[in-house]
C-alpha positions as CSV (number, residue, x, y, z in Angstrom):
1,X,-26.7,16.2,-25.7
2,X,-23.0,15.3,-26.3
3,X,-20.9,14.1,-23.6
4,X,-17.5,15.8,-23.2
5,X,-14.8,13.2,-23.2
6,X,-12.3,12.6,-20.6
7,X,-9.6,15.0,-21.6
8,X,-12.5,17.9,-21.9
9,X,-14.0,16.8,-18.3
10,X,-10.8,17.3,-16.6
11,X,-9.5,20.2,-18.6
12,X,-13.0,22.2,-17.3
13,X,-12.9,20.5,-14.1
14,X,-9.0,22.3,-13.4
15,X,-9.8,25.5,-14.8
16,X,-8.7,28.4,-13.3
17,X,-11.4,29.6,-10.5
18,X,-12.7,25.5,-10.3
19,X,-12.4,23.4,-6.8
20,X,-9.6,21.3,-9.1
21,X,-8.0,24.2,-10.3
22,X,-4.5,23.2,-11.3
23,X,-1.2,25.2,-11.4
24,X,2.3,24.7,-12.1
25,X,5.4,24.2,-9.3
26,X,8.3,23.2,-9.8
27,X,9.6,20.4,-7.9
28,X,13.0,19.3,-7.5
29,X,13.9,21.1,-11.0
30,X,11.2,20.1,-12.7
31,X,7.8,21.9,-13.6
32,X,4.5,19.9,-11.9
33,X,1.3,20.3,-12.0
34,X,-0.7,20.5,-8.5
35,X,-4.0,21.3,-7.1
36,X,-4.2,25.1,-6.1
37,X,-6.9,24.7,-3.5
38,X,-5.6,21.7,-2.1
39,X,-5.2,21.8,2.1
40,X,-1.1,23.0,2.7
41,X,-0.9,20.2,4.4
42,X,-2.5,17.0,6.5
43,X,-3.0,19.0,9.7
44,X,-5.0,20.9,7.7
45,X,-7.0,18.4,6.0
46,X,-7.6,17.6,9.5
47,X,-8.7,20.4,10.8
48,X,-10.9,21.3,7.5
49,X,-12.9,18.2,7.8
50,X,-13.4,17.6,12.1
51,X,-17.4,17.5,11.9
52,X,-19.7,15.7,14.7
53,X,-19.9,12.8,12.0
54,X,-19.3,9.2,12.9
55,X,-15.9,8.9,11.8
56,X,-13.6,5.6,13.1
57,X,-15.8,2.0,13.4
58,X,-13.8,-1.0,15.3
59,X,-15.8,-3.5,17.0
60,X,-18.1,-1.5,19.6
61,X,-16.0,1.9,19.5
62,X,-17.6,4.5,17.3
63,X,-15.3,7.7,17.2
64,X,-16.4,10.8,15.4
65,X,-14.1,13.1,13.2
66,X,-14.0,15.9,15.7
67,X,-13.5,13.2,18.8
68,X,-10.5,11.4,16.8
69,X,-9.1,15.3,16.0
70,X,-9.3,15.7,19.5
71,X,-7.7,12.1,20.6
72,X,-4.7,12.7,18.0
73,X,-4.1,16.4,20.4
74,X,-3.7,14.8,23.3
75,X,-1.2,12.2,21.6
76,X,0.7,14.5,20.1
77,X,1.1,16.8,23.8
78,X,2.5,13.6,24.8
79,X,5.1,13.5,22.0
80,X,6.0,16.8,22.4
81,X,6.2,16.8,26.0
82,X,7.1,13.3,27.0
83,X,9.8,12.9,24.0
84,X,10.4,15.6,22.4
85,X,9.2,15.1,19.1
86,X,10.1,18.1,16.7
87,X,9.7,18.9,13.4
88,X,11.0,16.1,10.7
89,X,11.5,13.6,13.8
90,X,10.7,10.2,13.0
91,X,7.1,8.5,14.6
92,X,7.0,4.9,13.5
93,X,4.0,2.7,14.1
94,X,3.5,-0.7,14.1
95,X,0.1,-2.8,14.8
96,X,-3.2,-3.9,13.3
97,X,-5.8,-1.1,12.4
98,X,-6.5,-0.2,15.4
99,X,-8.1,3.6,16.2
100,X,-4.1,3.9,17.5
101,X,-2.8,4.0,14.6
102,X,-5.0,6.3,13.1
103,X,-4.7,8.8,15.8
104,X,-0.9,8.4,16.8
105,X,-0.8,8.9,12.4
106,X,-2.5,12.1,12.8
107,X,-0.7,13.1,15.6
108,X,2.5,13.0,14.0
109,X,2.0,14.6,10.7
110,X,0.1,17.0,12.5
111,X,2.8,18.5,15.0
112,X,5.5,18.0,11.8
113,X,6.7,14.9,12.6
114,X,7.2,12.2,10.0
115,X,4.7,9.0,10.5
116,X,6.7,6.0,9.9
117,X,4.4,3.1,8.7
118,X,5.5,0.0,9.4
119,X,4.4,-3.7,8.1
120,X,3.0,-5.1,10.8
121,X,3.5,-8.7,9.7
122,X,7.1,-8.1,10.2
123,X,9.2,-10.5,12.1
124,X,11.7,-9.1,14.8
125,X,14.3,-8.9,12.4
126,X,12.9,-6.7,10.2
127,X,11.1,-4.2,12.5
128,X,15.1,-3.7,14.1
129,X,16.5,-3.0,10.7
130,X,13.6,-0.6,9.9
131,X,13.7,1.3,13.2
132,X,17.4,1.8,12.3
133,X,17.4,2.9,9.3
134,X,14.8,5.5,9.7
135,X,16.0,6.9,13.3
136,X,12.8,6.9,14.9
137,X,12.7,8.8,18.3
138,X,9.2,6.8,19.0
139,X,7.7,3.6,18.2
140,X,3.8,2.9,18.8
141,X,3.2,-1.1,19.3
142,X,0.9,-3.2,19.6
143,X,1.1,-6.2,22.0
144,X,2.1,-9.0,19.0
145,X,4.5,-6.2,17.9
146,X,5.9,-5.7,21.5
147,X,7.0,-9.6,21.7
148,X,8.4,-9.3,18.8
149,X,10.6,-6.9,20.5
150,X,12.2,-9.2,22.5
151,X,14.1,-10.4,19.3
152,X,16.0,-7.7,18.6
153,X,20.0,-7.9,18.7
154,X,19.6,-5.2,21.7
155,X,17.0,-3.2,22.5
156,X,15.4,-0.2,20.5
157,X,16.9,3.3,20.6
158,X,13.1,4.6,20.3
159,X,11.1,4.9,22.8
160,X,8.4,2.3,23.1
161,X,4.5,3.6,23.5
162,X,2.2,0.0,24.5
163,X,-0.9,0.1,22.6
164,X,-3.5,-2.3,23.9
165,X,-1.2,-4.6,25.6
166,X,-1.2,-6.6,28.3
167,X,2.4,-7.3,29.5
168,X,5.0,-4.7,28.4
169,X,9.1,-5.3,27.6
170,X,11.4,-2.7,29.6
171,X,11.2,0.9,29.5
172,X,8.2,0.7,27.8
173,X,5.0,3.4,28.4
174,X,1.4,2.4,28.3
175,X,-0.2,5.0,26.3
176,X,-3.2,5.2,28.6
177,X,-1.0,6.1,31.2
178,X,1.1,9.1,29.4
179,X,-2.5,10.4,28.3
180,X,-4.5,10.0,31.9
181,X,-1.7,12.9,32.9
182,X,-3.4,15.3,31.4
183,X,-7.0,16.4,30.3
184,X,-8.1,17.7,26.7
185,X,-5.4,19.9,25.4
186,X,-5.3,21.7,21.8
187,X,-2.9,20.5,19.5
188,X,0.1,21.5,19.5
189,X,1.5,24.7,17.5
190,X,3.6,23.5,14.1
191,X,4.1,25.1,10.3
192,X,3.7,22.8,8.4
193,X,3.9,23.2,4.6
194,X,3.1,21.3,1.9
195,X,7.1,20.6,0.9
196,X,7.1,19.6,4.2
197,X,8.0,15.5,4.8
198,X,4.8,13.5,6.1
199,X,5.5,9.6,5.9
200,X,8.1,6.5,5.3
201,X,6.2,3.7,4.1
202,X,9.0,1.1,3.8
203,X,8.7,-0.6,0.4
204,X,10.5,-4.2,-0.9
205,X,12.9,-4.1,-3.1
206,X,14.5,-6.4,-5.8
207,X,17.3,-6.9,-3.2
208,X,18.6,-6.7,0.3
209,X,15.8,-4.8,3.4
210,X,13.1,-2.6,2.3
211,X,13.4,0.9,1.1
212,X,11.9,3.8,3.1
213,X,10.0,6.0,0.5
214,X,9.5,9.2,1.6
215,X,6.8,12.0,0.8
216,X,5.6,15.1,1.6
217,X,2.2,16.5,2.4
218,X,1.8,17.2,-1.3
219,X,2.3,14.0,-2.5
220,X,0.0,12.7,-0.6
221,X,-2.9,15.3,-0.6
222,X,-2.2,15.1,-4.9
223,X,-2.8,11.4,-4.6
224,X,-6.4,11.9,-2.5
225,X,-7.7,14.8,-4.7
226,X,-6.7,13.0,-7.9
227,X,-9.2,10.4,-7.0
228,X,-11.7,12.9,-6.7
229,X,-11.0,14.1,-9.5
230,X,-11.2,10.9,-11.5
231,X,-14.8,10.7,-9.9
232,X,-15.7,14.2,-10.8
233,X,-14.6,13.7,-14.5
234,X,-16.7,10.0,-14.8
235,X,-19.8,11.8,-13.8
236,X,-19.6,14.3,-16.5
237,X,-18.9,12.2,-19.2
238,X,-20.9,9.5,-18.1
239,X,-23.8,12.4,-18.3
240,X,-25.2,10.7,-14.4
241,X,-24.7,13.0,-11.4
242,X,-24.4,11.1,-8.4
243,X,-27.9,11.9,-6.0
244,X,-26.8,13.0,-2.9
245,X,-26.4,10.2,-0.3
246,X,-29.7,9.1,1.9
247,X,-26.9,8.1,4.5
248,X,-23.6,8.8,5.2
249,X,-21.2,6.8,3.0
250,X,-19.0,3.8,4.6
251,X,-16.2,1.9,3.6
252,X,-14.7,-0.9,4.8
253,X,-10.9,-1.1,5.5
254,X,-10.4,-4.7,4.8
255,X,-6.2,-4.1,4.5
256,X,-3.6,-2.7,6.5
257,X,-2.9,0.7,7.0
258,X,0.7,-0.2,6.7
259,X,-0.2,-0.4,2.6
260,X,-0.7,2.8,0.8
261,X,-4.1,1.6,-0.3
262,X,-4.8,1.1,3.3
263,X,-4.1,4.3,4.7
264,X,-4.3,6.4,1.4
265,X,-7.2,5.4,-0.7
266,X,-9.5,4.3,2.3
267,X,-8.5,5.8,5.3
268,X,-7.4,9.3,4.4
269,X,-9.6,9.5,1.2
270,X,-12.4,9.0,4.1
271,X,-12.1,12.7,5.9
272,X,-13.0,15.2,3.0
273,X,-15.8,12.5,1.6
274,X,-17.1,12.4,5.3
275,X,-17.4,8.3,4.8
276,X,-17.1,6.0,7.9
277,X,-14.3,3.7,8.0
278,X,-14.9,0.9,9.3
279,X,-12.0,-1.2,10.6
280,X,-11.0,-5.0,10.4
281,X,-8.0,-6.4,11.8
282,X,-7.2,-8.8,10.2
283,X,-9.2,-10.0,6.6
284,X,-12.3,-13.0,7.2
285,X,-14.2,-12.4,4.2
286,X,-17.5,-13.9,6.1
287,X,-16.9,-10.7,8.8
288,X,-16.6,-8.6,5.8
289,X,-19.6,-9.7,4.6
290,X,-21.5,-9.3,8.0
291,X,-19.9,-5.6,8.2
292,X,-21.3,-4.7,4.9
293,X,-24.7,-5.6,6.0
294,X,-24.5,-4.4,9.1
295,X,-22.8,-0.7,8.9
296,X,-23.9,-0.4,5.3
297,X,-21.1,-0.3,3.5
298,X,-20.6,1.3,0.1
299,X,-17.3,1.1,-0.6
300,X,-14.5,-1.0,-0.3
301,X,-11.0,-1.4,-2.1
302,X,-8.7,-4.3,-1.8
303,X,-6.2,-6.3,-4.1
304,X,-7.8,-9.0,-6.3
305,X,-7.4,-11.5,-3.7
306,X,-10.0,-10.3,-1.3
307,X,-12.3,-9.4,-3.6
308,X,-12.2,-12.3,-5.2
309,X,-12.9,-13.9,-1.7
310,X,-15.7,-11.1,-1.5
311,X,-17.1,-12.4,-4.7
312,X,-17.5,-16.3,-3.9
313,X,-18.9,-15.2,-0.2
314,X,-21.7,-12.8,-1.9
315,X,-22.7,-16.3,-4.3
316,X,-22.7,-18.5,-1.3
317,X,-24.3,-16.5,1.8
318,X,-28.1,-14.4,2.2
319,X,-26.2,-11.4,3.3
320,X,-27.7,-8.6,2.3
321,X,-24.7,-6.8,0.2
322,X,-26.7,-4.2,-1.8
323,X,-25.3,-1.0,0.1
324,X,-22.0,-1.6,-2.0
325,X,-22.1,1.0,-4.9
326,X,-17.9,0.3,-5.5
327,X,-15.6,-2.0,-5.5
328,X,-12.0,-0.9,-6.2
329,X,-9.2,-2.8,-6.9
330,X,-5.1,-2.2,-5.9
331,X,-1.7,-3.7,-5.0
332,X,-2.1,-6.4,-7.8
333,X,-3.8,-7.0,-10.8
334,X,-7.0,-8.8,-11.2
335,X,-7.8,-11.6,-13.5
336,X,-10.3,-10.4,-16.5
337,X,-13.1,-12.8,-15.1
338,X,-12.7,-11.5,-11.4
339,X,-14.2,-8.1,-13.2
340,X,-16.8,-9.2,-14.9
341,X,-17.9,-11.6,-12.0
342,X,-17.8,-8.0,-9.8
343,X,-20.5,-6.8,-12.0
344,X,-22.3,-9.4,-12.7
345,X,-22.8,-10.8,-8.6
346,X,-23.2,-7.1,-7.1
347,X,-26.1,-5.6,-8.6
348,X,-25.4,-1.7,-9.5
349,X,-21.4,-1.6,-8.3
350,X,-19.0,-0.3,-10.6
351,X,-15.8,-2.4,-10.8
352,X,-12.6,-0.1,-10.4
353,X,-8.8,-0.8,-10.7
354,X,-6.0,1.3,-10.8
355,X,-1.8,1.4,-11.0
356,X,0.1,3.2,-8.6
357,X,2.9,2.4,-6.3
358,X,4.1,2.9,-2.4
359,X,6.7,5.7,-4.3
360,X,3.5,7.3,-6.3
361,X,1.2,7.3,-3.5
362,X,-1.2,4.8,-5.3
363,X,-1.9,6.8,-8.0
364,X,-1.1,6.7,-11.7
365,X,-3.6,5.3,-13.3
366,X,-7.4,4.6,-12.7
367,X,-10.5,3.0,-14.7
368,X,-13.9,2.5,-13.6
369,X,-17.1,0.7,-14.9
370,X,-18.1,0.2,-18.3
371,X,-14.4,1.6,-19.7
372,X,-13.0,-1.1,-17.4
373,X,-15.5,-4.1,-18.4
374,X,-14.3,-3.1,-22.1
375,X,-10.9,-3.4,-21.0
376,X,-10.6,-5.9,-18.1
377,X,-6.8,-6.1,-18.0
378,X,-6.0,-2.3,-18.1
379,X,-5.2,-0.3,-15.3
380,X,-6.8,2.6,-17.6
381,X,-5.2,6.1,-17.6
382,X,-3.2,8.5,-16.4
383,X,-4.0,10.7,-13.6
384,X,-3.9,14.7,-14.0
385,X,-1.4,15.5,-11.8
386,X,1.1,12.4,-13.4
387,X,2.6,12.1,-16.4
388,X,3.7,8.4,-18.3
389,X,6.0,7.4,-20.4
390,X,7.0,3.3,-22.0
391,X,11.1,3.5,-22.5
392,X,12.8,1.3,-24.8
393,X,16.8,-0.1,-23.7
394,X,18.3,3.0,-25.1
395,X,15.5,4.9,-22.6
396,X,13.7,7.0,-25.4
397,X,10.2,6.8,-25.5
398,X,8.4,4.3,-27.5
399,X,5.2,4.7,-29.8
400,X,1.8,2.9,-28.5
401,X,1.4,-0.2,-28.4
402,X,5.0,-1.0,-28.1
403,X,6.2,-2.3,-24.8
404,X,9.0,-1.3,-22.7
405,X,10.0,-0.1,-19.0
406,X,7.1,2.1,-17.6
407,X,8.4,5.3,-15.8
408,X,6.2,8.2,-14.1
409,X,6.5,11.1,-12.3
410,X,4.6,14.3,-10.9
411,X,2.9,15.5,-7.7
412,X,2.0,11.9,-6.5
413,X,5.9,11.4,-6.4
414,X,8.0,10.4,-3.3
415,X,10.7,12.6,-2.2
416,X,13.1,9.8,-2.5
417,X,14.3,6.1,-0.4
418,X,15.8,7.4,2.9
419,X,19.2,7.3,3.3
420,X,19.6,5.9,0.1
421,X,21.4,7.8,-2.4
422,X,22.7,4.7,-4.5
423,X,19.2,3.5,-5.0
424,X,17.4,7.3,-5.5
425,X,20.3,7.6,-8.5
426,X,19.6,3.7,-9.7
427,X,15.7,4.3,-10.0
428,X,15.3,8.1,-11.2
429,X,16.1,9.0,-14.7
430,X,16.9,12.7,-16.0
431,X,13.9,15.4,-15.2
432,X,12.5,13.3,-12.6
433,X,11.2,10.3,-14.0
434,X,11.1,7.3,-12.0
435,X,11.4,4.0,-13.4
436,X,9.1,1.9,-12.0
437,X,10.8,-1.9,-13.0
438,X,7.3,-2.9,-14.6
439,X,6.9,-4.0,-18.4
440,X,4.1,-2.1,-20.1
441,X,2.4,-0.7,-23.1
442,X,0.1,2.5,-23.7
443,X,-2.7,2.2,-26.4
444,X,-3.7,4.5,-28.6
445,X,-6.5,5.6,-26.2
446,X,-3.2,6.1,-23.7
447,X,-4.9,3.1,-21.5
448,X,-2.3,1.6,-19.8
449,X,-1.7,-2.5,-19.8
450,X,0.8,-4.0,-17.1
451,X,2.5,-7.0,-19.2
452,X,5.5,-8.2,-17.1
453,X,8.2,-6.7,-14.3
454,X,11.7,-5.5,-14.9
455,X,12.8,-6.2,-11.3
456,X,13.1,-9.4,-9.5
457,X,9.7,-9.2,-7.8
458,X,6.7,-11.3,-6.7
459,X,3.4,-9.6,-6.2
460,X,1.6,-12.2,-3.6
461,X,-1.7,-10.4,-2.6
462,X,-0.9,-6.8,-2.9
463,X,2.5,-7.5,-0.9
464,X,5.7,-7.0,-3.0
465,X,8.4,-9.4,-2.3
466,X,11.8,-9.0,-3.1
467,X,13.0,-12.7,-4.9
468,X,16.9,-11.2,-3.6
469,X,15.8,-10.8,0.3
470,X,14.2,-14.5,0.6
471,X,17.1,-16.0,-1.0
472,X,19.5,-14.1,1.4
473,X,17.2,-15.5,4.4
474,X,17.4,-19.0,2.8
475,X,21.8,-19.0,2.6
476,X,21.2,-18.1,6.3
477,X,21.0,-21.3,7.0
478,X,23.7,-23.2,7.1
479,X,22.4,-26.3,5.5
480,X,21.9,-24.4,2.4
481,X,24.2,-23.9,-0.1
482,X,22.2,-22.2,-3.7
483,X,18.8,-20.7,-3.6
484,X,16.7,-19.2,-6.6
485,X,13.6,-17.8,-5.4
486,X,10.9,-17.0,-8.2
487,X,7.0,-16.3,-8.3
488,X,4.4,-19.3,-8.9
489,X,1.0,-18.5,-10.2
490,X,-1.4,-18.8,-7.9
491,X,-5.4,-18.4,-8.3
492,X,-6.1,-16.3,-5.1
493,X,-3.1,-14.2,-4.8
494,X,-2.2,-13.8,-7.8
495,X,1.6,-15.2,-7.1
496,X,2.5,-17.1,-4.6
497,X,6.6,-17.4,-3.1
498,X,8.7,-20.4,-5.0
499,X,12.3,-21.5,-4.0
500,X,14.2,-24.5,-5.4
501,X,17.7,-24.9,-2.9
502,X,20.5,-27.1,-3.3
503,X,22.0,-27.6,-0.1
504,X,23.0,-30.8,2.4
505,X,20.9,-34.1,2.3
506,X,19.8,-33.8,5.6
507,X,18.0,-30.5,4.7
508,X,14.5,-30.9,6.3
509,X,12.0,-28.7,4.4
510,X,9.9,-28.2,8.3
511,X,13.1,-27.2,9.8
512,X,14.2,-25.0,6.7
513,X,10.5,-23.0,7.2
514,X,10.7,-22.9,11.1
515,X,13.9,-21.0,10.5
516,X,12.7,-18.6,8.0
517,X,9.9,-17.5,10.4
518,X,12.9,-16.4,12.5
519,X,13.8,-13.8,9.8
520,X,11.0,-13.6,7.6
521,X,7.3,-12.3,7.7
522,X,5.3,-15.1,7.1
523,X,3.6,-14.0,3.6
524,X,7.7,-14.2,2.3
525,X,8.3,-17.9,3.1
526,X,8.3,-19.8,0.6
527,X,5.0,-21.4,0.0
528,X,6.6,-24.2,-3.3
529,X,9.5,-25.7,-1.8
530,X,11.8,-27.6,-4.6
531,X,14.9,-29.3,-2.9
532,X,17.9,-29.3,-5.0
533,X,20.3,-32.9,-4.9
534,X,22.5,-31.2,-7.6
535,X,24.0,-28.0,-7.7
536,X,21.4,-25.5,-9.4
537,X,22.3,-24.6,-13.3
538,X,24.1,-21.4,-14.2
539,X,24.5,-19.5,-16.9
540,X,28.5,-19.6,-18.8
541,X,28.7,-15.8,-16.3
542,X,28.0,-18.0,-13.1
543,X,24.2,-17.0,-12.6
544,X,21.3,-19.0,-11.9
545,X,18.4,-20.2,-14.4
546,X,16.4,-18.9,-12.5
547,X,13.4,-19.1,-15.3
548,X,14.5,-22.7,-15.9
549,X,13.7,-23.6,-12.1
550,X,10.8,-21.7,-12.5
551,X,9.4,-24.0,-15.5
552,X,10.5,-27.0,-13.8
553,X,9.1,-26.3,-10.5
554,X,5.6,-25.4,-12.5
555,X,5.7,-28.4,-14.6
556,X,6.0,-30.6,-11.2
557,X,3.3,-28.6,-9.8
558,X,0.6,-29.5,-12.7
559,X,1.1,-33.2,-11.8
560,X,0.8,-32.9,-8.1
561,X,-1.9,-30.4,-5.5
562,X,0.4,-31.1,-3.0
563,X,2.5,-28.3,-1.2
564,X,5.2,-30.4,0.0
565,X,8.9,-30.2,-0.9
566,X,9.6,-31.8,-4.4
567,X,12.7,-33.8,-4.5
568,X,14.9,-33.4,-7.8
């Protein structure tokens, strides 16, 4: 029997009358394709998939996918009622995976609101400036998130909903309190359609704060039934159709929701597969390890990072790992040798990667199993409701194989960066292409290869870092005078945060650090400190070597293990 290839799997997969039927729509002036049967929106997807199944896993509470459905009414009766949450009003949460956030999450998109997804690692700083700038009318906290609140300039114009906490700052509700008011209630009545906006997911920039990207409930419904599709299309060429599960699938949720991966290829990818998601904190790879074992697990995605930790707990522990049938990949690249050490430690799991971005909704590319052994530093190719295209300096498109500045667009694509004009007409080219600041080739096969990065970025872990915002934190301080903030290699992360400053010679490297964590999230301080006695180089226009740090602060890292500040 001949296997169809790819392009024929998907091409009869999104036939007219199929589950993945596709169909044009134009979008912002342009023509895209989307998924014809796909649920109007996520109050729908909700709604479509509320069985009696075992749904939400954290610690000793096991919530099912019509009791969570039914937790998420009651929340949102107490937006609508308490606060007066409309239709595009802004819902923004902020705390560790807790069941919360998935319920206040649903809530909100459900009643039309838009769920504002916060990085929980934020320092008070920048939860103020993100509250701000997207208006939010609530904000759902945790208790580490509600001291941070107590750092803010003055205090938030949203109101404050106490999730799990203990002691509460001013004015604030305990969500157990605003729910024991009233019993189980439907949800409440909304329209909303799939042009409709449905999240901010707050996303670092080159430069200056983060960048709310907004989508709509398109966007992100394309991005989880492009996955299925992917999965649909390997089993037909592959010629092996999956045997229906002995027990219901589980995946572990190892990363934050705040992440797109988080929420969008574990959590919300969970409902319509009917998996159990079972929810970490914060990530201990020898928890992970016991919570494979114990619930099951068959899935779990996570930047190279973790499952590089993954890896090195599975050679050293007797946990019994052999429910894992996937391990995906996301946020960063991995190394080549991470993948073939994924297939060669978990017996029968097929090693998976993929591009996307917070302003794609994760998706763009994807590659699985023996495709990706073949090609461990691919991010493979391009989803069916996407389209690429490699740009030269003149921005026409280049032939494969050449590299150049990778831009995408199509359903997966964010609305824009709220209220932000001057960086929506910076990053989107004519008919809707966005450039996405990353260096990268297509092959002849149209596999996609990640080479290098346009903007001013470091990738540490999944987490983008803008190199502009750290050095704007660093000439904060007054005892600092240059600062040229660049990405060092680092074998876990993938990159780790560099700075060389020039600045006073009483400059103490502790005291520099302590004042970062005032303004910073911990992940952006600066992990390779290089303190400057000289004024740092410039170009003949007046701007930094930054590369020429860069070498100089590797070359003194080869000779030493040592983190500590490097005097030059």
């Amino acid at each position: 029997m001949t296997l169809p290839t790819r392009q024929q799997a998907i091409e009869a997969l999104t036939a007219p009358g199929q589950p993945y039927e596709l169909e044009a729509v134009e979008i912002g002036g342009c023509s895209v394709r989307v998924f014809r049967n796909a649920p109007r929106s996520l109050r729908e997807l909700f709604e479509q998939t509320a069985s009696e199944l075992p749904f939400i896993v954290h610690g000793e509470e096991r919530i099912g996918f019509a009791q969570a459905l039914v937790r998420a009414a009651r929340i949102a009766q107490v937006l609508v009622r308490d606060f007066g949450v409309r239709k595009g009003d802004r819902v923004a949460i902020s705390m560790r995976n807790h069941p919360e956030w998935i319920l206040a999450f649903t809530a909100a998109t459900s009643i039309g609101a838009i769920a504002v997804a916060m990085n929980a690692m934020w320092q008070a700083e920048e939860m103020e400036y993100a509250l701000d700038d997207c208006g939010a009318r609530v904000l759902f906290a945790d208790q580490e998130r509600l001291d941070r609140l107590e750092g803010f300039a003055r205090p938030p114009r949203a109101a404050v909903i106490a999730v799990r906490a203990g002691r509460l700052p001013a004015g604030a509700h305990r969500l157990e309190d605003l729910l024991a008011a009233q019993g189980e209630v439907p949800m409440p009545p909304a329209d909303v359609g799939p042009a409709d906006p449905a999240i901010i997911f707050y996303t670092s920039g080159s430069t200056g704060h983060p960048k709310g990207a907004l989508s709509s409930h398109r966007a992100v419904l394309s991005a989880l039934l492009s996955w299925e599709l992917d999965w649909q299309s390997i089993a037909l060429t592959s010629g092996v159709t999956p045997a229906a599960p002995e027990e219901q699938p589980a995946t572990l949720l190892g990363i934050p929701l705040f992440h797109a991966t988080g929420s969008h290829a574990v959590y919300l990818s969970s409902y319509r597969a009917q998996r159990r998601l079972v929810c970490m904190n914060k990530w201990d790879p020898e928890l992970a390890a016991e919570l494979i074992e114990r619930e099951r697990i068959s899935s779990f995605v996570a930047p190279a990072a973790m499952t590089g930790d993954l890896v090195r707990v599975a050679r050293s522990t007797g946990r019994d790992l052999s429910s894992l049938a996937s391990v995906g990949g996301g946020g960063a690249p991995r190394a080549p040798e991470q993948v073939r050490q994924i297939d060669a430690v978990f017996d029968g799991v097929a090693p998976n990667t993929g591009w996307g971005m917070t302003e794609t909704n994760a998706i763009g590319t994807g590659i699985s199993g023996a495709d990706y052994l073949a090609r461990p530093a691919s991010s493979g190719r391009c989803s069916a409701v996407m389209e690429l295209r490699v740009v030269g300096d003149d921005g026409q498109a280049l032939p494969s194989g050449e590299r150049g500045e990778l831009l995408v667009r199509g359903a997966g694509m964010f609305d824009g960066y709220w209220n932000r004009p001057d960086a929506n007409a910076e990053s989107f080219a004519a008919d809707g292409w966005f450039r996405t600041g990353d260096v990268a080739y297509l092959d002849d096969e149209g596999y996609l290869f990640i080479v290098d990065r346009v903007k001013d970025l470091i990738i540490r872990g999944g987490e983008n870092i803008g190199c502009g915002h750290v050095e704007a934190a660093l000439l904060m301080h007054p005892g600092v005078h240059e600062a040229a903030v660049y990405a060092v290699p680092d074998e876990r992360l993938g990159e780790e945060v560099g700075a060389t400053v020039h600045g006073d010679p009483s400059l103490d490297p502790d005291e520099l650090r302590a004042f970062l964590a005032k303004h910073l999230a911990r992940f952006e301080i600066p992990s390779h400190l290089v303190l400057s006695g000289a004024p740092l180089p410039r170009t003949a226009s007046g701007k930094i070597l930054k590369r020429r740090l860069r070498d100089d602060a590797l070359a003194s890292l080869e000779t030493t293990t040592s983190k500590e500040p490097t005097q030059t």
